[in-house]
N, C-alpha and C positions, 0 to 999 in steps of 0.2 A: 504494500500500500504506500503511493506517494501522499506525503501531508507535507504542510510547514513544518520548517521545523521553528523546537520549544525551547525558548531559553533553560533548561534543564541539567545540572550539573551532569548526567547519567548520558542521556543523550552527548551533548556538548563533547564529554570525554571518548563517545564511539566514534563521535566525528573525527575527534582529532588522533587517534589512533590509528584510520582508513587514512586520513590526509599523511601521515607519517611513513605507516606503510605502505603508502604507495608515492611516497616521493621519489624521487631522482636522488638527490640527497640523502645519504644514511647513514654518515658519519657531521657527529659533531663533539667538538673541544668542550664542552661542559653542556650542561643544562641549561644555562642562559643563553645558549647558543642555538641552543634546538626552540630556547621559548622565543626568542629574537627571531627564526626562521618562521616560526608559526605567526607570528605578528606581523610579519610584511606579507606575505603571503594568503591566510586564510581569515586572521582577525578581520580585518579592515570590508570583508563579504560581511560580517555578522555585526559589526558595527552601524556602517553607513548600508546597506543592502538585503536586511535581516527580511524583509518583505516579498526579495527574492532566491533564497534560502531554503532547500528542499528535501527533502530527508525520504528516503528509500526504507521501511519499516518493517518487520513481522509484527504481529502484536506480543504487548508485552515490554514494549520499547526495544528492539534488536535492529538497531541500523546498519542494513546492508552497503548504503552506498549514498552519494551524498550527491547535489549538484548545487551550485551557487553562482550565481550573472550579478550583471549590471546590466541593466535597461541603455545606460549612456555613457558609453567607454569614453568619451571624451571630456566629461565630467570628471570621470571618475579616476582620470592621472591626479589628481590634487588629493587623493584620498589614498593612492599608494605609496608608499615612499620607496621599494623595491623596482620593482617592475620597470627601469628608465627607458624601455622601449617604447611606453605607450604611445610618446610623441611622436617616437620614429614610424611608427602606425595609422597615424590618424590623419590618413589619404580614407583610407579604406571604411573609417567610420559614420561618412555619409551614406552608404549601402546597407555596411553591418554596425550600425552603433549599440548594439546588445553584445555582449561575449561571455564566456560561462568559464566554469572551473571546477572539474567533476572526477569524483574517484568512487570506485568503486573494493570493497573487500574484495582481498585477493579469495578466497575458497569462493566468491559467488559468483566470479567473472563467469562470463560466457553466458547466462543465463537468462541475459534482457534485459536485467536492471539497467543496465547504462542507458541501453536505449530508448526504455519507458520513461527515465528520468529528463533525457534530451528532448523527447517528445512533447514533456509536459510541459517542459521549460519552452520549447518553442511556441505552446497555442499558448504560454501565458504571452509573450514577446507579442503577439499576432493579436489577441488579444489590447497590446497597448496600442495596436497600427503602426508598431515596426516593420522597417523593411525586411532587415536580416541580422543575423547572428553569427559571432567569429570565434574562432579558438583558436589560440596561439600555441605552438609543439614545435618538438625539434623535428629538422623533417628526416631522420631518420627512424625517428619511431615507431613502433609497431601500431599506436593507435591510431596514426592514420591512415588506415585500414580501415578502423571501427568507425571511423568519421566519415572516409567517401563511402561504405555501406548506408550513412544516414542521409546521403543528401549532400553531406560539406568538399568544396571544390577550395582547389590552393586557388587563394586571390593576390598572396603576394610571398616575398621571400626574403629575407633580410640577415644579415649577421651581427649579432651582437653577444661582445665577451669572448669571441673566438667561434662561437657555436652558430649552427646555420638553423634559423628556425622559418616556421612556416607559420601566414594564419591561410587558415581554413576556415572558409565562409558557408552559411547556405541561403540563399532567398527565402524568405518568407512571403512569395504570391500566393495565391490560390491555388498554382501546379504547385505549391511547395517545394517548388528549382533545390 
């Protein structure tokens, strides 16, 4: 079951244990190191964006997997302090000004939840009379895969930090492009 998610210490903690496990990232130099990568990162969704904020559930509160946007990526550089690419992006924000940030438990991959989770987040995006929504990835990665099976086409390419990433856009028309 997709719902909002609950400001809920119990909840809050599965969250951040899927965003952990499923980082890129998995060595850090102490604790303040890991809470510092969790604050540029994922805080700043649950602060300024808690409305679009979505939690993948069994009952009983068991969160499988998680998914969290912004309606207005270009707003929303002033609320990152991480992320210094978003300027180098925001060509592409007139088309797709919504973008997400979604992980899923590793033991439930493969089963939907991601894509129920993208889905939902799209009719809410369509819903506000966006046009489209982007995800930023390295472009070697294996999700996207998971991304052009949903609809999302590379819209652009960039390098930053050394590393070559992609965003992956999809149309929100009617054909759902």
């Amino acid at each position: 079951m997709i719902s909002a998610f609950r400001n809920d210490p119990g909840l809050q903690q599965q969250v951040h244990d899927i965003f952990f496990e499923s980082s890129v990232r998995q060595d850090f130099e102490s604790d303040s190191d890991r809470v510092a990568f969790r604050k540029m990162w994922l805080d700043p969704y649950v602060r300024h964006y808690a409305d679009e904020f979505f939690i993948y559930e069994e009952p009983k509160d068991v969160v499988l997997g998680y998914l969290t946007g912004c309606s207005d990526s270009r707003a929303a550089a002033e609320n990152f302090s991480g992320p210094d690419f978003l300027q180098t992006i925001d060509s592409i924000y007139e088309t797709y000004p919504a973008h997400l940030h979604i992980n899923v438990r590793v033991d439930c991959r493969n089963k939907g939840i991601g894509a129920a989770l993208i889905e939902h987040y799209v009719s809410h995006c369509r819903s506000l009379g966006l046009k489209g929504v982007h995800v930023v990835t390295a472009r070697e990665s294996r999700n996207t895969n998971f991304y052009n099976r949903l609809n999302f086409k590379r819209v652009h390419e960039f390098t930053n930090k050394g590393k070559t990433l992609v965003v992956l856009g999809r149309k929100l028309d009617i054909a759902g492009e």
